[in-house]
KEKE-3310 file (N, C-alpha, C; in steps of 0.2 Angstrom, whole numbers, plus 5000, padded with zeros to 4 digits):
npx = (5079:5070:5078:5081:5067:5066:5075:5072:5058:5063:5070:5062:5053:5061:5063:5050:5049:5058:5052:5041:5045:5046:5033:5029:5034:5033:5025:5025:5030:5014:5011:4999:4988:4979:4968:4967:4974:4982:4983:4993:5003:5002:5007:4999:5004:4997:4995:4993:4980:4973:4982:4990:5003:5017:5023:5030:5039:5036:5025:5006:4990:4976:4958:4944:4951:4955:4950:4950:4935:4938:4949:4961:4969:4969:4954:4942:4947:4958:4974:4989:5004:5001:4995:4989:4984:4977:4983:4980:4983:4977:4976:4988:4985:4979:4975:4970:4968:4965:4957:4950:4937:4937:4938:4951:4955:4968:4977:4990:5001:4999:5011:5020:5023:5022:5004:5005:5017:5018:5018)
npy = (5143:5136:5124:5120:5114:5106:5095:5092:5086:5074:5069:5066:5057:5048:5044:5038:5027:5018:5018:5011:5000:4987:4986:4978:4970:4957:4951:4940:4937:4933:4917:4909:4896:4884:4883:4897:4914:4916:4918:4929:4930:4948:4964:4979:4997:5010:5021:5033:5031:5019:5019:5017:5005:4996:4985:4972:4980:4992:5006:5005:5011:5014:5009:5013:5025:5018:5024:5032:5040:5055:5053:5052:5041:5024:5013:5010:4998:4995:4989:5001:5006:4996:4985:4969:4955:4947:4946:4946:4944:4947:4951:4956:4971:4973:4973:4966:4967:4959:4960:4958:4955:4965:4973:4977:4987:4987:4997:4998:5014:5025:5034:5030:5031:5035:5041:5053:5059:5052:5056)
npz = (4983:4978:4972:4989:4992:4979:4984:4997:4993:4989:4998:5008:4998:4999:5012:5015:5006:5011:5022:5019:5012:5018:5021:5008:5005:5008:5000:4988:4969:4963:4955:4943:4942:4939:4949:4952:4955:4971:4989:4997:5013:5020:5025:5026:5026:5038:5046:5042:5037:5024:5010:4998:4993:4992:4980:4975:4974:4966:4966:4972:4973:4981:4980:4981:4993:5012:5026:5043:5052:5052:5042:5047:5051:5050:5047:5060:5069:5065:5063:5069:5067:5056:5046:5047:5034:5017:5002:4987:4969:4956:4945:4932:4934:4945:4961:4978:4994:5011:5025:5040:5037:5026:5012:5000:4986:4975:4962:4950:4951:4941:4942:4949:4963:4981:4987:4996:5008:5020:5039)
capx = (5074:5067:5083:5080:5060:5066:5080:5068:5056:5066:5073:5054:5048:5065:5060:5045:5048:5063:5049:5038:5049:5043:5025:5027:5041:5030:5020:5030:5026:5010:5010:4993:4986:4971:4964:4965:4976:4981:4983:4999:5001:5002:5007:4999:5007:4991:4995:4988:4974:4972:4979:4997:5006:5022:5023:5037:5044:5031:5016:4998:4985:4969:4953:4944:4958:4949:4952:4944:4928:4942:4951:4966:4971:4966:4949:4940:4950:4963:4981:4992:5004:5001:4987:4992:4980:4980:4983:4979:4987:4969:4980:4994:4984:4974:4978:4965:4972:4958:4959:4947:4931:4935:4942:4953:4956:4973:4977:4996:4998:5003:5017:5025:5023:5016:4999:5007:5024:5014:5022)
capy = (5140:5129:5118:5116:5111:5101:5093:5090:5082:5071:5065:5066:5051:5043:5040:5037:5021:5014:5017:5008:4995:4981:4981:4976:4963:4950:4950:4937:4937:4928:4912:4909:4889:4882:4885:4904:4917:4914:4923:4927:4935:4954:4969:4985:5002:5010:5025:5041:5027:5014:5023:5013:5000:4993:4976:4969:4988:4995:5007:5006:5015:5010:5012:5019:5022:5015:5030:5033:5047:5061:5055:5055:5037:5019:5012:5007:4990:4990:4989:5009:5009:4989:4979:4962:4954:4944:4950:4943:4947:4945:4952:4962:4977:4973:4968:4963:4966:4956:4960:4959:4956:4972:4973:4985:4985:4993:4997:5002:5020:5029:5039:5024:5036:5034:5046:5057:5055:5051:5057)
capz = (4987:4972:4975:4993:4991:4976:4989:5004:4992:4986:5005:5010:4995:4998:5018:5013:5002:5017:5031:5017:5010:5024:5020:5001:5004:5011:4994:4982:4964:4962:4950:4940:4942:4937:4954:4952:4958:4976:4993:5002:5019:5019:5030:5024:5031:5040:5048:5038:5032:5018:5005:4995:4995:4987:4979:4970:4970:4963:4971:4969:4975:4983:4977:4986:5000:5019:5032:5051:5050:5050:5038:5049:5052:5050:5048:5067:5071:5060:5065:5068:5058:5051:5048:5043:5032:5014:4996:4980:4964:4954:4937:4932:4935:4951:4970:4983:4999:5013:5033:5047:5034:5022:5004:4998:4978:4975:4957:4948:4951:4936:4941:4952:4969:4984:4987:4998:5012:5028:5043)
cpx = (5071:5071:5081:5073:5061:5070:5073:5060:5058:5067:5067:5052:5053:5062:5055:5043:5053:5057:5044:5038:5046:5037:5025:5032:5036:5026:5026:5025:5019:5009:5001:4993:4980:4968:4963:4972:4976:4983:4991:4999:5005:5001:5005:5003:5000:4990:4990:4982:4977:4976:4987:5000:5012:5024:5027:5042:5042:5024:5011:4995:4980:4964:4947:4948:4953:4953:4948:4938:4932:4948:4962:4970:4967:4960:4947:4942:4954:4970:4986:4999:5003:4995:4990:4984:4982:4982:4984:4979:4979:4974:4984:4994:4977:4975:4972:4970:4964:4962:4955:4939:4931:4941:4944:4955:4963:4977:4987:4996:5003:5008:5021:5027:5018:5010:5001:5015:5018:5020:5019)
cpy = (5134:5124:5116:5112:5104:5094:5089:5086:5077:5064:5063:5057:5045:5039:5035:5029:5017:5013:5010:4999:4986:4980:4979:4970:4957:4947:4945:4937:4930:4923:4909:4901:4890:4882:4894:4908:4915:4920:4923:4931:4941:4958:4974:4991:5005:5018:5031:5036:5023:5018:5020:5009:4999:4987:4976:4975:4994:4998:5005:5008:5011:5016:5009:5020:5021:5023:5029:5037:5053:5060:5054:5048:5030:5018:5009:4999:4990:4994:5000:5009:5003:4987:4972:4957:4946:4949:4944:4947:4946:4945:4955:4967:4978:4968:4968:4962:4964:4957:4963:4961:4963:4969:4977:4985:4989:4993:4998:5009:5022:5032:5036:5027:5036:5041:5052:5054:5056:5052:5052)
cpz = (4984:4972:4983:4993:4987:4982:4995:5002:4993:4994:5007:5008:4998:5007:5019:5012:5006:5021:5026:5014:5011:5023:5014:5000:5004:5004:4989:4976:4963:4955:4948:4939:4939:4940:4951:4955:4966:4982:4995:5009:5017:5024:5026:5029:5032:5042:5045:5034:5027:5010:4998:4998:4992:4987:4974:4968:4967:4966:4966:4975:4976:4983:4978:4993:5005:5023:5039:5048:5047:5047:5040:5051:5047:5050:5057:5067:5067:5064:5064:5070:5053:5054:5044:5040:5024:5009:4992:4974:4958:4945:4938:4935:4942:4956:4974:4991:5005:5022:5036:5043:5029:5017:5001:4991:4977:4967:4954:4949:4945:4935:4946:4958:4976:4985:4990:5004:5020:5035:5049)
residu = (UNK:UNK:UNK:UNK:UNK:UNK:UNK:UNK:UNK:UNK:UNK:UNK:UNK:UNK:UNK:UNK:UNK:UNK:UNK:UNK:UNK:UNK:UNK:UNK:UNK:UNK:UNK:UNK:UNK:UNK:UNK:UNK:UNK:UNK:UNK:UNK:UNK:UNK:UNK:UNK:UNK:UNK:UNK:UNK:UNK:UNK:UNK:UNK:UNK:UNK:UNK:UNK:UNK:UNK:UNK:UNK:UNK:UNK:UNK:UNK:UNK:UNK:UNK:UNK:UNK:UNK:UNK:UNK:UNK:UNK:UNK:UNK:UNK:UNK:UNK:UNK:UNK:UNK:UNK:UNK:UNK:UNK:UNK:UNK:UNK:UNK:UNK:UNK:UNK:UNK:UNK:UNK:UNK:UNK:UNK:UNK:UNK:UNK:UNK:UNK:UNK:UNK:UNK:UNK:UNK:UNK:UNK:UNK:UNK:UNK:UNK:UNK:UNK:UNK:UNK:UNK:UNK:UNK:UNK)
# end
């Protein structure tokens, strides 16, 4: 039984990071000028709420993730299952993703995973 759980995780994150794939492509590596860090356009994935992303290959977690009241989608006006928006690479270890007047901070996640598999 611990083989099939391990197994159907496993298919679960791989979906996961395919279905996710497309919102962290749009992000290229951010280059640092003497203006500052810059924007580029950005899809987030939306559906079970604000809660990761994956940029350059890499998740990160937002902090504090956005949700509806219940927790159970997007915030009120944002896109189901994409919100298209900006993102700025601010440093190595901090993203700024900006859409529809709100700011979502999205950090590296330690264990390179997204928060959970959103169905």
């Amino acid at each position: 039984m611990a083989r099939s759980t391990s197994r159907h995780r496993k298919v679960s994150l791989l979906v996961t990071a395919l279905m996710l794939t497309g919102c962290g492509s749009k992000a290229a590596t951010q280059e640092t000028s003497d203006e500052g860090p810059r924007s580029t356009p950005f899809s987030v994935y939306t559906h079970c709420g604000v809660e990761n992303v994956l940029i350059n290959g890499r998740w990160w977690h937002a902090k504090p993730p956005l949700y509806n009241p219940d927790r159970t989608g997007p915030p009120a006006g944002w896109g189901d299952p994409h919100q298209e928006g900006t993102l700025t690479m601010e440093s190595a270890d901090r993203a700024v993703f900006e859409a529809l007047d709100q700011r979502v901070m999205f950090l590296p996640a330690r264990d390179d995973a997204p928060v959970r598999v959103c169905r």
